[in-house]
N, C-alpha and C positions, 0 to 999 in steps of 0.2 A: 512509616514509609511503605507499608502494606498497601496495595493495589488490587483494584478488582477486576475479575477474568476481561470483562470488557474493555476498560482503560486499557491493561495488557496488550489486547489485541488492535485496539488503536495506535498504541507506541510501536507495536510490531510494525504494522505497514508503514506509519508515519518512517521509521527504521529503515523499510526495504529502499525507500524515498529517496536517504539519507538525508531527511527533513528533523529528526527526531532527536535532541538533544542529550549530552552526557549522560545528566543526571535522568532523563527519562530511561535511557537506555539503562542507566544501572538499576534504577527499579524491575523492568525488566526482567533484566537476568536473575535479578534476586527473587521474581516472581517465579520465575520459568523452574528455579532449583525446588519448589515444593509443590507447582502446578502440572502435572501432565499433560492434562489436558491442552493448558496455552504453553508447554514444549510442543508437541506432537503439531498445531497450528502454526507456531513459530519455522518452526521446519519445515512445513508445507507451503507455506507461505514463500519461501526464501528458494524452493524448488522453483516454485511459478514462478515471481520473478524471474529466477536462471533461464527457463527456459524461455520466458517473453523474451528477454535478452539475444538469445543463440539465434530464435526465430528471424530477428530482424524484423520487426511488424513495424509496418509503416503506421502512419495517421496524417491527418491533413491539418492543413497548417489551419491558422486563424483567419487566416483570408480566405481560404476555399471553403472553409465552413461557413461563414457570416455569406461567402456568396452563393452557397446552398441554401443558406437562411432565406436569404431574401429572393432565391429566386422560386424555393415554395413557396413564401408567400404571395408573391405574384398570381399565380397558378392556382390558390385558393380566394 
């Protein structure tokens, strides 16, 4: 059940998502009890998100971007 720093850090964000399933998530934490390093990133990680959160940041929807798509491409 041992995981490596990278996986780790994939389950983390997939995590912040809450895309990331049970059992990912308990490898995880199981990783994080002997790992410092994907602690220290797991927590860092969960700050950003909070604060993307509190920010409020907008983004554009799928229609305003496909009509940004095509109206560079127009234009080149």
């Amino acid at each position: 059940m041992k995981i490596s720093c990278e996986e780790a850090s994939h389950i983390c964000t997939k995590s912040q998502y809450k895309e990331a399933s049970f059992w990912e998530i308990l490898k995880l934490r199981l990783h994080i009890l002997y790992c410092k390093t994907c602690e220290h990133y797991s927590k860092r990680n969960g700050t950003l998100t909070s604060l993307c959160d509190r920010a409020g940041l907008n983004v554009l929807s799928k229609e305003d971007k496909e009509s940004m798509k095509k109206d560079l491409e127009k234009r080149l």
